[in-house]
C-alpha positions in Angstrom: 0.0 0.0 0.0 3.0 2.2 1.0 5.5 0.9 -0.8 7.1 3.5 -2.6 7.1 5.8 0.4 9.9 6.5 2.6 10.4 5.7 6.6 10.7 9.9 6.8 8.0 10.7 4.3 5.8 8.3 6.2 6.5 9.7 9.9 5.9 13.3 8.8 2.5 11.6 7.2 1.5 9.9 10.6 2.0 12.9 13.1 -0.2 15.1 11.0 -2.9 12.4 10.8 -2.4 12.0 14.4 -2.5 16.4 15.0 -5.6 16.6 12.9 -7.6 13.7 14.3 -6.6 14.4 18.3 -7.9 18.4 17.4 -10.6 17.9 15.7 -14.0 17.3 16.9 -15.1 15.0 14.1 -14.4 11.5 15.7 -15.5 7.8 16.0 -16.1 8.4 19.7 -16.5 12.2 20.1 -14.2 14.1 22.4 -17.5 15.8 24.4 -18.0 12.0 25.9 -15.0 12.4 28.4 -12.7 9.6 28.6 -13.8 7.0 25.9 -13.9 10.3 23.2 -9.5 10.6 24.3 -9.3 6.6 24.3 -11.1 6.4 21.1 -7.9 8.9 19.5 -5.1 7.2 21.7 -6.4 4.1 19.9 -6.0 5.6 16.3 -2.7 7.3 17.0 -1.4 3.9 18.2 -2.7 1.9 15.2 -1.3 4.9 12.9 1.8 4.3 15.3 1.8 0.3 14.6 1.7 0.7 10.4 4.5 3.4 10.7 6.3 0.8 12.4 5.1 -2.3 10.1 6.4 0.1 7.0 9.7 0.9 8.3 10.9 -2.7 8.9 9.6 -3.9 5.4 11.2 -0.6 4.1 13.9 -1.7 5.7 14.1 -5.2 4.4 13.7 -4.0 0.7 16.2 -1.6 0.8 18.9 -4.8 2.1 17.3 -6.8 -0.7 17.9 -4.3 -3.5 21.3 -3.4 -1.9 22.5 -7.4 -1.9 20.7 -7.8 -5.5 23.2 -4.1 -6.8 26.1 -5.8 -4.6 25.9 -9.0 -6.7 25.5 -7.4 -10.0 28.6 -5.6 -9.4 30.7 -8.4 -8.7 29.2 -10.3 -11.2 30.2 -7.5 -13.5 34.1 -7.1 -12.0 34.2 -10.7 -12.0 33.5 -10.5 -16.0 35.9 -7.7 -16.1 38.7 -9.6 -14.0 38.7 -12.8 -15.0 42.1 -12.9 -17.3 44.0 -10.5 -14.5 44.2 -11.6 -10.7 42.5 -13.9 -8.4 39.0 -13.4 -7.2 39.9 -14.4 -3.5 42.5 -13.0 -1.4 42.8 -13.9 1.8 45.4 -11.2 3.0 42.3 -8.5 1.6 40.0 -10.7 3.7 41.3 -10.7 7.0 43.2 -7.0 6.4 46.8 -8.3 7.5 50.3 -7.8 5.6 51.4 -10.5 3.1 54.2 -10.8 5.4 52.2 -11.7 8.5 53.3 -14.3 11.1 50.8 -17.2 12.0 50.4 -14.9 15.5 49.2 -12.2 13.8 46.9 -14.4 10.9 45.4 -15.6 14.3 44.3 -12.2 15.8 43.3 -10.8 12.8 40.9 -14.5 12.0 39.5 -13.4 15.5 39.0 -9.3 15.3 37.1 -10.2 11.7 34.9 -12.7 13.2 34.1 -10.7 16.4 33.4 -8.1 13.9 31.3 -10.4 11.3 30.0 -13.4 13.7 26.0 -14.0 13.0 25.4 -13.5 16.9 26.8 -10.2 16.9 24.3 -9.2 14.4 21.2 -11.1 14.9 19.3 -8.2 16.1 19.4 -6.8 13.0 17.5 -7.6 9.7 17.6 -10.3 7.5 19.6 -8.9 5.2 22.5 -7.8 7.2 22.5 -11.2 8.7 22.5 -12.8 5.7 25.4 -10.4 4.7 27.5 -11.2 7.8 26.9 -15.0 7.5 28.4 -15.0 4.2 31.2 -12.3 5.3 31.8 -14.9 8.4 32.5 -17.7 5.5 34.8 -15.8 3.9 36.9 -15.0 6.8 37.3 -18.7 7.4 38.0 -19.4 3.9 41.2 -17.1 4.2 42.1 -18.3 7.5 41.8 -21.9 7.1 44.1 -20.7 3.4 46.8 -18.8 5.3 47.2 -21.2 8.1 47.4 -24.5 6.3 
């Protein structure tokens, strides 16, 4: 129903249906009834409330979709454009170290990426961020199971 609308767009949308319909008269319940006229408009403010909420989070997860769906057409595009020049993979790249890196250092790095990456440290937020970090998290492993064998 909203779909092409922004989170912000949206919010400015909901507090000026929620002005309007706490200041004017014109109600389901009216306001001259006392309490259950003010209950009646906390009751449409909080189901105004609830869709701005509902929007946001599947604006939320569309705007991870389209971003992973952009993310994989690039690659797909570099890997096109790359694919008589270097590797895909690097594992030094991956885990940020120096080609020149002792086996102490591969270590810490393998375990400032994960604590960085790992799917618990991210599994408050959407789908497509965890997705995103899952497949970061195999990567990282990739490299360091590479570099340390």
């Amino acid at each position: 129903m909203f779909d092409g609308i922004s989170p912000k767009v949206m919010m400015v949308g909901v507090l000026i249906a929620s002005l309007v319909y706490l200041l004017l008269p014109f109600d389901l319940i009216p306001d001259f009834l006392g309490i259950p006229g003010r209950v009646d408009d906390v009751a449409v403010i909080g189901f105004l409330t609830w869709l701005y909420k509902n929007h946001a989070s599947k604006f939320s997860q569309t705007a991870g979709r389209e971003r992973e769906s952009s993310e994989s057409r690039e690659s797909s595009y570099s890997e096109g454009a790359s694919k008589h020049s270097t590797p895909r993979f690097d594992p030094h790249e991956v885990l940020g170290i120096d080609r020149t890196a002792s086996r102490r250092e591969i270590q810490s790095a393998y375990r400032a990426r994960m604590q960085e990456y790992h799917p618990d440290k991210v599994s408050h937020l959407g789908e497509g961020l965890q997705e995103l970090a899952h497949a970061k998290t195999q990567e990282i492993q990739r490299a360091y199971k590479e570099l340390s064998s």
